[in-house]
N, C-alpha and C positions, 0 to 999 in steps of 0.2 A: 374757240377761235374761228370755226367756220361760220358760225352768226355773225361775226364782224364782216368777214367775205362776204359772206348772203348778202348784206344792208350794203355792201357796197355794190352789188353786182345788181341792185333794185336800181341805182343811178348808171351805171354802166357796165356791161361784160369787160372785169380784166380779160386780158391774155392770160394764158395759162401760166406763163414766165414772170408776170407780173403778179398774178394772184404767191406765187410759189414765192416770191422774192418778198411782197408782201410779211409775208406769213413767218418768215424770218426772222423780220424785223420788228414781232409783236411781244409786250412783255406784261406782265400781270403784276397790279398791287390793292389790296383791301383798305378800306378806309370803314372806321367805323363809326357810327351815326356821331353828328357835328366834328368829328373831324373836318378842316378844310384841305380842299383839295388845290386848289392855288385861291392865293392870296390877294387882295388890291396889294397894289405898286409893286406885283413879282410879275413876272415876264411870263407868260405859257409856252410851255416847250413841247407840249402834248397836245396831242389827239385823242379821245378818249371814245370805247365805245364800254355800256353799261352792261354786264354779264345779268346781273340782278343788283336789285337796289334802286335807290332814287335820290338825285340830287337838285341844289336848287343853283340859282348865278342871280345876285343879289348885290346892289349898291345902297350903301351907310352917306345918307345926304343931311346933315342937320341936326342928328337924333332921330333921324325917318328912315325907315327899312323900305326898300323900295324892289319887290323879286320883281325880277325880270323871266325869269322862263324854270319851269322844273323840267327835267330830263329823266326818264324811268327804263328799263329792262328795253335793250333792244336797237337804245337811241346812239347817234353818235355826236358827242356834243365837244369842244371846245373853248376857251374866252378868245371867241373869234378877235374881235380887233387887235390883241394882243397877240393870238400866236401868227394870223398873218405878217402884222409888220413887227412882229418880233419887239415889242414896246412895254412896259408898266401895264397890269391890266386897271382898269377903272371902277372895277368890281370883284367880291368874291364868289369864289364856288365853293359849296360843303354840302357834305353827304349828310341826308335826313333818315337815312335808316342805314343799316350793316350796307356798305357798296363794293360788289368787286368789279373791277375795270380791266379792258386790257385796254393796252394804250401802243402808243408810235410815237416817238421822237421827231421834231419838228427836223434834225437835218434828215432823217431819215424818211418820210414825207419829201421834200425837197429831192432828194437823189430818185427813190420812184419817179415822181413827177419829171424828174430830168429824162431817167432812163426807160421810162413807161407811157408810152402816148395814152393806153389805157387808163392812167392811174392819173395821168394830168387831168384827164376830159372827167374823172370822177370829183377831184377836185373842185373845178370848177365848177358843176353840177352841184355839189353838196353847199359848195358858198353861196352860189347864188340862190339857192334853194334858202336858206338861212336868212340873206338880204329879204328874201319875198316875205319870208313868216315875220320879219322885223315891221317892216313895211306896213305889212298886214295887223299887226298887234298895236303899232302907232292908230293907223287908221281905225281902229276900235276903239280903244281910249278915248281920242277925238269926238267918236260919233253916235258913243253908247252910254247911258247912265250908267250909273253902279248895278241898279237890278239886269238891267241888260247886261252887263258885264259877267255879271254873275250868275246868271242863266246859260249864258255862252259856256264859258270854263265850266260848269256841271254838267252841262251837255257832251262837250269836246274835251271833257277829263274823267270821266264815269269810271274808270278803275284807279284813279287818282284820287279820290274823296276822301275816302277811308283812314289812304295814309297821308294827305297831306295837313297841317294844323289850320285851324278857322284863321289866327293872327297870319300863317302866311298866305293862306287865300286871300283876306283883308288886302293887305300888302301888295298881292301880286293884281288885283283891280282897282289898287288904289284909296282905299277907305278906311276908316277906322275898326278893330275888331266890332266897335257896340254898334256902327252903321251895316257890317254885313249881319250880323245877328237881329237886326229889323229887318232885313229886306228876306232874310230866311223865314224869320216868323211867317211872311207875308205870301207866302209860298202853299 
């Protein structure tokens, strides 16, 4: 539990009242490999950060698997649009290998934030931090081929390789497994 404090205390110093009230309010659950961990069209009520383990946040468009982002040991991740406004989410999450989490309940989140100036301003910091890497993974897509795409993510994922599958690397740049399987040859 004090790694989840660490990574938040990387965006900003709680208060010590804050970190303690925090800390309270944290609960633990295992999920095991393709387990999902919240569903399309379920609400997220959670905050989660990654103990060990690795999971992915993925949208089913057509018959096309489309990852959006893998999360691994350390990370604090969410189905942001949904647990902010408390909505359907538009995508799933499911753990790709053994994952255990501890997590925070969205009213409980909400009451820090009320009662923690510390814990608001980390908030904030962590969303908009999330907005920017969105931002930023739009603007690649956009501006990179597939080999370029793929050189980036092996560069900017190097302890992700191993465990993540080619079909979801494929997916997560956009190509088909037998296009990224060329541009690897190529390598």
């Amino acid at each position: 539990m004090t790694e989840f404090v660490n990574q938040i205390n990387k965006y900003t110093q709680l208060s010590k009242e804050a970190e303690l009230d925090f800390i309270s309010k944290l609960k633990t659950k295992s999920y095991k490999k393709g387990d999902i961990i919240n569903k399309e069209g379920q609400i997220c009520k959670q905050m989660y950060f990654i103990e060990n383990g690795l999971v992915k946040q993925y949208y089913n468009h057509k018959d096309r698997v489309f990852v959006l982002r893998f999360f691994s040991e350390k990370n604090i991740f969410t189905a942001l649009d949904s647990f902010i406004n408390q909505t359907p989410a538009d995508f799933l999450t499911v753990a790709l290998e053994d994952t255990n989490l501890i997590y925070i309940d969205y009213e409980d989140v909400q009451l820090l934030a009320k009662n923690h100036h510390t814990f608001e301003t980390f908030l904030r910091k962590i969303f908009s931090s999330a907005a920017l890497y969105n931002i930023s993974r739009i603007k690649e897509m956009f501006n990179n081929d597939a080999t370029e795409l793929y050189l980036s993510f092996s560069k900017n994922n190097q302890h992700l390789l191993q465990r993540i599958s080619l079909g979801d690397i494929a997916s997560y740049i956009g190509v088909s497994q037998v296009t990224l399987s060329r541009i690897r040859a190529k390598k």
